[in-house]
N, C-alpha and C positions, 0 to 999 in steps of 0.2 A: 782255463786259458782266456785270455784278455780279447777283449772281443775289440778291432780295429773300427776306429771310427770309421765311414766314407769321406772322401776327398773330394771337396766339388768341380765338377770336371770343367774345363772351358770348351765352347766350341769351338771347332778348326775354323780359323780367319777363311772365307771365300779368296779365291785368285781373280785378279783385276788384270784384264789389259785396257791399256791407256791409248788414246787414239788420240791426233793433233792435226787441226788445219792449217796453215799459214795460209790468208786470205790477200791475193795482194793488192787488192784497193782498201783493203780495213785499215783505219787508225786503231794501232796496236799498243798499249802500253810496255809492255813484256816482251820479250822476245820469245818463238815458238817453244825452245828448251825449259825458260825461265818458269814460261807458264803449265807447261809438262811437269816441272820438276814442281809447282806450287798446286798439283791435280796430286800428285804422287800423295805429297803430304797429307792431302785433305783426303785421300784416300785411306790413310793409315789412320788416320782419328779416326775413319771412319770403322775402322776393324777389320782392312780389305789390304792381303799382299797384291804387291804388283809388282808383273811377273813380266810386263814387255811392254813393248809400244810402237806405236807408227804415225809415220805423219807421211801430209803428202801435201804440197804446193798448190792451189788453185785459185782461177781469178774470182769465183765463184761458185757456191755451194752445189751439189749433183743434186738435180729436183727431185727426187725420189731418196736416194742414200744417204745424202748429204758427201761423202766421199764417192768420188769414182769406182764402176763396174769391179774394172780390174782389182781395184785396192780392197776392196770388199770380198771377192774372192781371195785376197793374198790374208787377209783379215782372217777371214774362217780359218783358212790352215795354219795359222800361226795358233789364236784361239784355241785351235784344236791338236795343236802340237803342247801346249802348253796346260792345256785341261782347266784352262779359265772358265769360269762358269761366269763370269761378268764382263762386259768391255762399257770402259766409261770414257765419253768423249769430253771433248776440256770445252766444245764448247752447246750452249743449248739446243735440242733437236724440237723440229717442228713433231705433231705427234704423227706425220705421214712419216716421215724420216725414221721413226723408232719402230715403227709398223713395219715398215720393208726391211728396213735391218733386221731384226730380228724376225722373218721371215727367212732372208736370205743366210743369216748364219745357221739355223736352227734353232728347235722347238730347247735344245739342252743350254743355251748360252742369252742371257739378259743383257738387253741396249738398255742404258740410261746417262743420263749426263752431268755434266759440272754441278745444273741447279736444282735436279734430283740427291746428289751425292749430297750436298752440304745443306740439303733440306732433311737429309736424315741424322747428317750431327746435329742440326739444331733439337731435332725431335729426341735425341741420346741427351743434350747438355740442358733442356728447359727443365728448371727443378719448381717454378713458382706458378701459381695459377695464371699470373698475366705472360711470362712467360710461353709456358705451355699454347693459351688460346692464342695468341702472334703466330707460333710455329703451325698449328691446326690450321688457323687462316690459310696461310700460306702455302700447306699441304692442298690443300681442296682446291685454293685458284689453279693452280699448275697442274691439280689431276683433272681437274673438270674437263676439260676438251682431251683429254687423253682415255676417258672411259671406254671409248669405242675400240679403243688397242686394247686394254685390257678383256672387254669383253672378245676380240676377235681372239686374242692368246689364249684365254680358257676354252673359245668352244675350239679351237684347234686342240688342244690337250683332250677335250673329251671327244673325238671323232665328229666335230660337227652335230653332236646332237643335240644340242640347245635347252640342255632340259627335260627333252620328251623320254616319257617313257617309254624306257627300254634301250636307251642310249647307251654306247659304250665309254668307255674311260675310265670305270673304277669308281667309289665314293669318293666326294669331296673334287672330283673334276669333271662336273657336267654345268656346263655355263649357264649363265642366267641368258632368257631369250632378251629379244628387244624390250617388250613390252618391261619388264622389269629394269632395262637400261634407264627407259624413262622417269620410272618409279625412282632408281639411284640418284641421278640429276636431279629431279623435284628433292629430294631429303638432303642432297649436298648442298643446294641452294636455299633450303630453309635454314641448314646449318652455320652457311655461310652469312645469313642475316641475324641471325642469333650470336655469334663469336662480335660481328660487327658491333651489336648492340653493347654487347659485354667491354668489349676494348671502348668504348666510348663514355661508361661507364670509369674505370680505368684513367682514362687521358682526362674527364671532370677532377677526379683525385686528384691526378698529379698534377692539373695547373691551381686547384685550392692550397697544394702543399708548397707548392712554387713561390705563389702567393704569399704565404704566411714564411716562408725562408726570405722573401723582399722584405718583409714587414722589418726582421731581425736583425740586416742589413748586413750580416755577414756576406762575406762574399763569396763564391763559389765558381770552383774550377772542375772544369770535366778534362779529363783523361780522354785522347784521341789517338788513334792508330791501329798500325795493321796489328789483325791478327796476331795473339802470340809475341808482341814486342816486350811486352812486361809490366804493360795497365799495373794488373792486379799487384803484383810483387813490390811497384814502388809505391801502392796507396798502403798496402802492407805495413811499408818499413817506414814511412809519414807518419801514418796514425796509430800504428804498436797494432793492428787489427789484425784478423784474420780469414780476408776476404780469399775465396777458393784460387788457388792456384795449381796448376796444370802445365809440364812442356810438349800440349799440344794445339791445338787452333781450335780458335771461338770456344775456350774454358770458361769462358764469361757470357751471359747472354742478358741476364738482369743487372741493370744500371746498383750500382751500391754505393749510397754515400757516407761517407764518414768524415767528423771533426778532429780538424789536423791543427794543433797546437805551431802559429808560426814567431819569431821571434819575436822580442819585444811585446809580448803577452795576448798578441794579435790572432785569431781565429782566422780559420777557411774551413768550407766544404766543399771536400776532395769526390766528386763519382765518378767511380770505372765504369766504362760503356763497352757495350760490345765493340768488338775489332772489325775493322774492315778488309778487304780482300777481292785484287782483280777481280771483276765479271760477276760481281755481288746480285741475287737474283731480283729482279724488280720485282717482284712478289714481297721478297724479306724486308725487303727497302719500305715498303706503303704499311706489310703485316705489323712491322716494329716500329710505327711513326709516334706511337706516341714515349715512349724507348727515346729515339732519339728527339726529341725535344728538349730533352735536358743538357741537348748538348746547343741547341738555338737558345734556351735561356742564359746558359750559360755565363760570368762576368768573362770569364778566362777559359783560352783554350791550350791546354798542353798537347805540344804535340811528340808524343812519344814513339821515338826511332828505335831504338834497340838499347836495352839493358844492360847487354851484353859488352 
């Protein structure tokens, strides 16, 4: 009898509820919905259904929840009607914010935000070394003042034991005490001057290569635009290439250039940059500075709308 391969299984996507403020002294580019509906999306690259959402009007953020008392409560039982194990808000939470909320929802359901969500696509889509270390950067600056929620969520999961022997919660959930907080911050901050060194390294290269591309006097066009407009697919059909293509957001993270034969026997270099997208984390923005520089050297900028 024929013995059946195994099939490799996929994990069950997590359920996301989506939470929206309308601020009404903010300059807004998007409309509440617009920018709801551009969280949804970034939610499903990210490998996350979304299962509901809420929005609530205010002049100003609630200093502790970021949303009002009431709504927070209306949040938990929806949350918990709908067996979301994540609620992700559309806009950045301080790390006090993320701390009472999920305090207030419960130990079973995760707070995080816009600039957490799309710091885990980039961490899914980085395939190259420079890559990768931009996204790491960028990871550490956003968690560093968030450690202390981290460490408060573990020793709540291990009964406040902190480590000490004889603590309850099971292996693998008795939090690190303080003293090791510190020890964490001293190693993320060495780490974070080592990555710096590395991308600095990195941005030497690509303004030597820059260089030596002036030298040749071809000229050079970068590719600009949101997210998902179709970069990659028109450098594609330009150059005969086969730069990664994806119909999902930020499929592109390393800049790619390629020689695009123009008429009358004329030369260009064509590079895809990464896409841009409302509320873009100022982390990703300084982690990927040397990324986009190629689009300040640039002779030409394309601005690509939709492909479609």
């Amino acid at each position: 009898m024929a013995k059946k391969t195994p099939q490799p299984t996929t994990p069950p996507r997590e359920r996301a509820f989506l939470v929206g403020v309308d601020l009404r002294d903010a300059d807004q580019i998007l409309s509440l919905d617009d920018s709801l509906a551009e969280l949804a999306l970034l939610a499903d690259t990210a490998g996350v259904d979304v299962v509901g959402e809420l929005t609530q009007r205010l002049s100003r953020p609630h200093v502790e929840t970021y949303i009002g008392p009431g709504k927070v409560e209306e949040l938990k039982a929806l949350a918990e009607e709908t067996l979301s194990e994540v609620v992700i808000f559309d806009d950045e939470l301080s790390p006090r914010h993320q701390r009472e909320l999920e305090k207030a929802l419960g130990r079973n359901i995760r707070v995080i935000d816009r600039t957490a969500l799309i710091l885990d696509i980039f961490a899914q889509h980085a395939h190259t070394k420079e890559g990768m270390l931009q996204v790491e950067l960028a990871q550490y600056e956003y968690n560093l003042p968030r450690l202390t929620r981290a460490w408060t969520h573990l020793e709540r999961q291990a009964g406040g034991g902190g480590g000490r022997a004889g603590s309850t919660g099971g292996v693998g959930l008795r939090g690190p005490g303080e003293t090791q907080l510190e020890v964490d911050r001293r190693n993320i901050r060495r780490r974070i001057a080592h990555i710096k060194k590395e991308l600095e390294k990195v941005e030497a290269y690509r303004m030597r290569y820059r260089a030596q591309r002036r030298r040749s006097r071809i000229p050079t066009v970068a590719l600009v635009g949101y997210t998902n407009a179709g970069k990659s697919t028109l450098i594609n059909r330009l150059a005969k290439a086969n730069v990664y293509v994806a119909n999902q957001l930020f499929a592109t993270l390393d800049p790619t250039t390629r020689r695009v034969q123009l008429p009358g026997d004329n030369l260009a270099l064509f590079t895809d940059t990464v896409g841009f997208i409302q509320k873009l984390p100022t982390a990703l923005v300084e982690a990927f500075h040397a990324t986009l520089e190629e689009i300040a050297e640039a002779d030409l900028l394309l601005h690509m709308v939709d492909i479609s």
